[in-house]
Residue, then its C-alpha position, 0 to 999 in steps of 0.5 A: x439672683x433676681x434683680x430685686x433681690x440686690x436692691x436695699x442691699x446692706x451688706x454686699x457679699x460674695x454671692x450678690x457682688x458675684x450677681x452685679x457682675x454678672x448683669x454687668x457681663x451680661x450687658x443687663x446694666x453698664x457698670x456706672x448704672x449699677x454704681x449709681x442704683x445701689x450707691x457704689x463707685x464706678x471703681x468698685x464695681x469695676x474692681x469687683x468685675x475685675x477680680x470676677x474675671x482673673x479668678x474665671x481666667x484663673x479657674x480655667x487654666x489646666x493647672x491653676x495658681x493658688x490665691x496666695x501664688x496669685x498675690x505674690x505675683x501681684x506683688x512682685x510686679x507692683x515692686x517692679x513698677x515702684x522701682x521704675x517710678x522711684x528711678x523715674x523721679x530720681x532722673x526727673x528730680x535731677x534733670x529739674x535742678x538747675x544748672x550751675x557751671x563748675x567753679x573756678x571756670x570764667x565765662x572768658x575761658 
């Protein structure tokens, strides 16, 4: 897909997200180039290029995951990771109480 045709874009379908991408990849413009020509963020042009190369990576395994076993991996390790941050801010929370010596104890003891 020409250049011209991703200018005034009002409605960013697959096909013409699949050709930012591609002048991405291809080092034909840098992705906040892009974000700023066509009023994007620099995060959506980066997601999109993202997701571009899992799928490709994706399309070419010799036995390629389906979309839906794709997303329950991705949500598997987001569970994961939200376990680790929860428990880190349990340790961290605990840690930043402070002290108080038991009671019943004197400072003479």
């Amino acid at each position: 897909m020409a250049e011209e045709n991703l200018d005034n874009v009002q409605r960013w379908t697959a096909k013409r997200r699949t050709a930012l991408v591609l002048q991405v990849i291809r080092g034909e413009t840098s992705a906040q180039e892009a974000a700023r020509k066509h009023g994007l963020t620099v995060s959506e042009v980066e997601d999109w290029r993202d997701r571009f190369l899992a799928g490709a990576e994706n399309a070419l395994r010799s036995r390629p995951r389906d979309e839906e076993a794709a997303k329950d991996d991705e949500i598997r390790k987001l569970k994961q990771k939200v376990g680790e941050l929860v428990l880190d801010n349990d340790i961290l929370r605990e840690a930043a109480k402070p002290y108080r010596p038991t009671e019943g104890r004197t400072s003479e003891e």
